[in-house]
C-alpha positions, 0 to 999 in steps of 0.5 A: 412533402406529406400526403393527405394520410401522413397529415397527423404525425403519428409519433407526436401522438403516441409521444402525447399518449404514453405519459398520460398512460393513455392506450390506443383503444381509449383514445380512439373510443374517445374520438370516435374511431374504430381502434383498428381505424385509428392504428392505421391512420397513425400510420399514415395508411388511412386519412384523418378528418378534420372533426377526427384531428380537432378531437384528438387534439382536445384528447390530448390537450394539444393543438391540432398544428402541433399534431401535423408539426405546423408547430413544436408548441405541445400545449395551447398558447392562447389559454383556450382548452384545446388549442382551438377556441371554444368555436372551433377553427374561427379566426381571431378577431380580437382587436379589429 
């Protein structure tokens, strides 16, 4: 079972990460982290926060279940940039 800490899969990001060419440092810089910070929770030694993992899923255009392996989907489905809606993490509620 994975802890709080391990919720990020590091290896799914730095897959992400190296096609696009894109160091640790920027993409920390890019989501608001301290480079050594982010290295650690990589890792899996220092927790994520949500607003943390929403971003590092728009950095990477991804989407944040695809980031803690709830999904092997690397891209958003739904068309939405960042695999989170515009909104944030509001539920769905086309058709109701």
């Amino acid at each position: 079972m994975q802890t709080q800490d391990e919720l990020v899969r590091g290896e799914r990001v730095v897959a992400l990460m190296w096609p696009r060419r894109i160091s640790q440092a920027r993409l920390a810089s890019a989501i608001g982290v301290d480079p050594s910070s982010f290295s650690q929770k990589l890792r899996g030694k220092r927790p994520w926060y949500l607003r943390e993992v929403t971003q590092l899923a728009i950095e990477l255009n991804t989407t944040v279940a695809y980031l803690i392996g709830e999904s092997d989907e690397v891209r958003p489905v739904d068309g939405s940039e960042n695999g989170v809606g515009r909104t944030g993490l509001e539920p769905v509620t086309d058709g109701l």
